[in-house]
Structures are given as structure tokens and as C-alpha cells.
N, C-alpha and C positions, 0 to 999 in steps of 0.2 A: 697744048696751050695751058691746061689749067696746073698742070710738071711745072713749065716755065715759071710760071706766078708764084706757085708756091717755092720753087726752088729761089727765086728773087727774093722773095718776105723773109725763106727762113724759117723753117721746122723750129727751130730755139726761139724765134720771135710769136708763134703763135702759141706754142707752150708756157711761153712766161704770159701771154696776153692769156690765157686762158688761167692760172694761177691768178692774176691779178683779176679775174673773173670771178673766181670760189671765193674769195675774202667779199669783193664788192658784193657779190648779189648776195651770200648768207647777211650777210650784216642789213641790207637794203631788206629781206624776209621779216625781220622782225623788231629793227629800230622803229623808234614812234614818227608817225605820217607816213612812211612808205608801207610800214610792216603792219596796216593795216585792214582789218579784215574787208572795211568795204574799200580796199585799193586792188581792182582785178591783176591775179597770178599772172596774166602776159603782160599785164602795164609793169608791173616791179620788174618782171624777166626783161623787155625793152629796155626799161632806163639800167639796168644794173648791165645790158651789152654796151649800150652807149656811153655809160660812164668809165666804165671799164678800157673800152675803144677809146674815148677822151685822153686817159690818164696814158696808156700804155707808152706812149711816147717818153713820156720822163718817168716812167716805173720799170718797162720792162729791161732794160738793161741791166737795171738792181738786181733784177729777179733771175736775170739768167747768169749775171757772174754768183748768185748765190748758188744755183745749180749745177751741181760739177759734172753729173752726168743725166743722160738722159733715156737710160735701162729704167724700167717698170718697175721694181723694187723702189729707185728714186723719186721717180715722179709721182706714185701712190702715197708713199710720205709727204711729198710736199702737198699733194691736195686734201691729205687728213688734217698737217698743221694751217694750212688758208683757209678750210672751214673751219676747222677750231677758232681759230685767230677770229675771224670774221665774225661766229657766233658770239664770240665772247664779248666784240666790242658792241653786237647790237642789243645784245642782254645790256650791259650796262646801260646804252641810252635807255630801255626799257623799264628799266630801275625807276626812273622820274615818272614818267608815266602811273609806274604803282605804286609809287608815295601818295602822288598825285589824286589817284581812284581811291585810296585808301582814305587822305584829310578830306578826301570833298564826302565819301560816306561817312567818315564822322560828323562833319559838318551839318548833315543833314540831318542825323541825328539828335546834336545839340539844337535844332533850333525848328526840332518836330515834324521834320520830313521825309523821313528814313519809312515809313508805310505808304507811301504813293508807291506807284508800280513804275519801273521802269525798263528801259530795252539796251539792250548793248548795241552800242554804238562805236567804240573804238576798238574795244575787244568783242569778246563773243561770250562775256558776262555780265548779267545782266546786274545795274547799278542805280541807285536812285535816282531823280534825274539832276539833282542840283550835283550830282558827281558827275554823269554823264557831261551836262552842261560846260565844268569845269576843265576837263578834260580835252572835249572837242572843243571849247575854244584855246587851249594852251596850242593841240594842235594845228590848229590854224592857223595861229601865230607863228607857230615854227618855219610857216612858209612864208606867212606877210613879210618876216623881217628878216628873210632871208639865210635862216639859220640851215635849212638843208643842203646852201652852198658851203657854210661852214663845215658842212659833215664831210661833203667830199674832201675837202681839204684836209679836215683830222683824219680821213681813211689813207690820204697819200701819205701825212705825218706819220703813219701808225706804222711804216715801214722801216722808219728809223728807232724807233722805242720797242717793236715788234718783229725783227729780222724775218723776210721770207724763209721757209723752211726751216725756221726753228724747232727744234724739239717739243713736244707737245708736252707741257707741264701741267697737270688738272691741280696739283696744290697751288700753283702762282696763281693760274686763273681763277681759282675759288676766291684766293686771296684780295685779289685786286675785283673781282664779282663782290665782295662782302663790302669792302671800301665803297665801291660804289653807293651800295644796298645803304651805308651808312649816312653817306653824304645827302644822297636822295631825301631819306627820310629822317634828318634833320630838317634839309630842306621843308620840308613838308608840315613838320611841327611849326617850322616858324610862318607858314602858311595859316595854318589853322592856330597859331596860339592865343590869337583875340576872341576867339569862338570855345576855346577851352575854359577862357576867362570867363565869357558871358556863359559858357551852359555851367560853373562851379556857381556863380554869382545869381542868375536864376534860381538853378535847383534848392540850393540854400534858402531865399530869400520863398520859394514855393511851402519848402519841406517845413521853415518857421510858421509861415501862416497857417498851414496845416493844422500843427500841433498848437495853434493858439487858437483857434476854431473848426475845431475836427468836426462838426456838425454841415459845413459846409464842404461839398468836394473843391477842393480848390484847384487840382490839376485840371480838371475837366475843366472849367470857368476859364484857368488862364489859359488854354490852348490858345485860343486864337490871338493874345496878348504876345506870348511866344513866340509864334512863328511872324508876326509882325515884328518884331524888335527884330528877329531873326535875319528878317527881308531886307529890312532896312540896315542893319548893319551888313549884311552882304552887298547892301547895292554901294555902298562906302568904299567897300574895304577889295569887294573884285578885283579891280582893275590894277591893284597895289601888289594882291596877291598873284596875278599870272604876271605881271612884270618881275617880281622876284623868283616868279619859277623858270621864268626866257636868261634873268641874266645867271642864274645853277647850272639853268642847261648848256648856254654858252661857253661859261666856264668850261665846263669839261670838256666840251669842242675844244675850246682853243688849249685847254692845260693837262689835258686825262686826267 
């Protein structure tokens, strides 16, 4: 009975579903929302069969006219080049993310909160919490507005920009890994560039009084002045800054 079944589906049909497995679930490991740490290893392992099962209907035939034969020497190539493949696209999504943790630690810094303790939360480093904060809400977002359907979408796109079983190139993927790495953090500057302004214009504006009355500590005095401008310009400027980081991330969904 279970000859029958299988001889029906097709040895060729479940080797391309299963190639079309290695790119989804490496990528689904450690893109941002799935690939994170409090998302339990069998929920990612579940959705990465299921998506994978979803898609194979209009992928796997891609993937088996790519594969010309089906000796062990062949199929071990193609599933080094779909993890590769797969790794590579979820590093880049991963790339926003660490722009991301990175401006929201500056941030906390320019505006005297970079010493509260904080816990990891998206990843398994720990980060102050006005970064944390920034962070898990980008990704929350990611699912409110529906951006993880767009990933599936870019994973089936990524077969066409990405041929299954292609040659594994670490110079291209560095290449287009750095592009990313670039984009990202741009992105990111321009995230935090109002906070670069106010901690130059601060600190100036601190280090002058300073030096005009050095008898009084003045850092100490203006802390709490500080991180109030700080508050309040963040409470401004949030919601502006993770809408500019949803439409970066989107971009690269829809455009690599």
C-alpha cells in the first residue's frame, strides 16, 4: 500500500518537495519573527513543512526539471546549494534587525539610557530596553501588516533570481550579504538621525555650560532634563521610525 502511494506521488516529486524544504526552513531559522529565539524549534520545523507543502505545487516542477539526475553525488549538491541559498536570504532579512538593535542602542545612549539593565528578547543578547522595545515592536509589526506573507512570496520569487541547484558562490553571497548589510544600516541612520542631532546639540550645549561654570557639575544636574527631552522626543518620533523600517523591510520582500 504505502509502494502504491509512493510510486503514485513520485520519488522525483518528494525530492524536489524536500529541496524546496532546505531553502524554506533554513531561511524560516533565522529570518526576523520566525527565527526567533522565543519562537519554539518544532513551531518554525511545522510552519517551514507546511509552507514548504503549500508552495511545492507550483515549485516543485522547477526544481525537478533543474535536477537532471537523482544519484547521491547530485542530490547532496543540491541540498548544500538550498541551505546555502536559504541561509543567505535569512541573514539578509536579519541584517534589519541589526541595524535595528544597533540605532535603538545608540539611541539609548544619546538620550541617558544605555545603563538600565536589560534582557534579550529577540535575540539571546542582551540590550537596553529602549532597543529591545524597538525591536520587538518592528517585530510585531512584521506580522500585524502582514509582511511574513510577503516573505513566503519573496522565497518562491527567489527561485527565479536564485536557480535551484545552483553552484554555490560564497564571493556573490558575501557580495549581495554586504549590500544588504548596507542598505540596512542606512536604513538605520536615518532611523536614528534625529537623535544623533539632539545628542550633538545636547552634549554641546552641556560641555558650553560646563566650561562656563565649572564649579557646578552640570552633567549630573541635567540627567534628568536629558532623558526627558529624550522621552519625549521618542514618544514623537516612534511610530515614524518603525514605519520607515516596515516600508525597508518590505522593499526587500518585494525587490531583493
Amino acid at each position: 500500500m504505502a509502494g502504491a502511494v509512493l510510486s503514485q506521488f513520485g520519488v522525483e516529486a518528494l525530492l524536489a518537495t524536500f529541496m524546496l524544504f532546505c531553502r524554506v526552513g533554513t531561511c524560516l531559522m533565522v529570518v526576523p519573527g520566525f527565527g526567533s529565539d522565543r519562537v519554539p524549534v518544532k513551531v518554525r520545523l511545522f510552519v517551514a513543512v507546511s509552507a514548504s507543502l503549500a508552495l511545492a505545487p507550483m515549485l516543485a516542477p522547477q526544481i525537478q526539471a533543474a535536477m537532471p539526475a537523482s544519484d547521491l553525488g547530485t542530490v547532496g549538491r543540491f541540498i548544500l546549494s538550498e541551505l546555502f541559498t536559504g541561509l543567505l536570504i535569512g541573514l539578509m532579512g536579519r541584517c534589519f534587525i541589526a541595524g535595528l538593535e544597533m540605532i535603538g542602542t545608540f539611541i539609548a545612549m544619546s538620550i541617558g539610557l544605555s545603563n538600565m539593565p536589560g534582557m534579550a528578547i529577540e535575540g539571546n543578547e542582551g540590550l537596553p530596553p529602549l532597543a529591545s522595545l524597538m525591536t520587538v515592536t518592528a517585530t510585531a509589526m512584521i506580522f500585524i501588516t502582514n509582511q511574513h506573507w510577503e516573505l513566503f512570496r519573496a522565497l518562491a520569487q527567489s527561485y527565479n533570481a536564485l536557480p535551484p541547484g545552483a553552484p554555490i558562490d560564497p564571493a556573490a553571497g558575501l557580495a549581495q550579504l554586504t549590500d544588504r548589510l548596507s542598505d540596512a544600516f542606512w536604513l538605520a541612520l536615518r532611523i536614528g538621525s534625529p537623535f544623533v542631532i539632539y545628542a550633538v546639540v545636547i552634549n554641546f550645549a552641556l560641555g558650553l555650560l560646563n566650561k562656563l561654570t565649572p564649579q557646578i557639575p552640570v552633567y549630573f544636574i541635567a540627567t534628568p532634563f536629558l532623558i526627558a527631552g529624550g522621552m519625549y522626543f521618542l514618544f514623537v518620533i516612534l511610530g515614524e521610525a518603525i514605519t520607515l523600517f516596515l516600508d525597508g523591510y518590505a522593499s526587500w520582500l518585494r525587490f531583493g
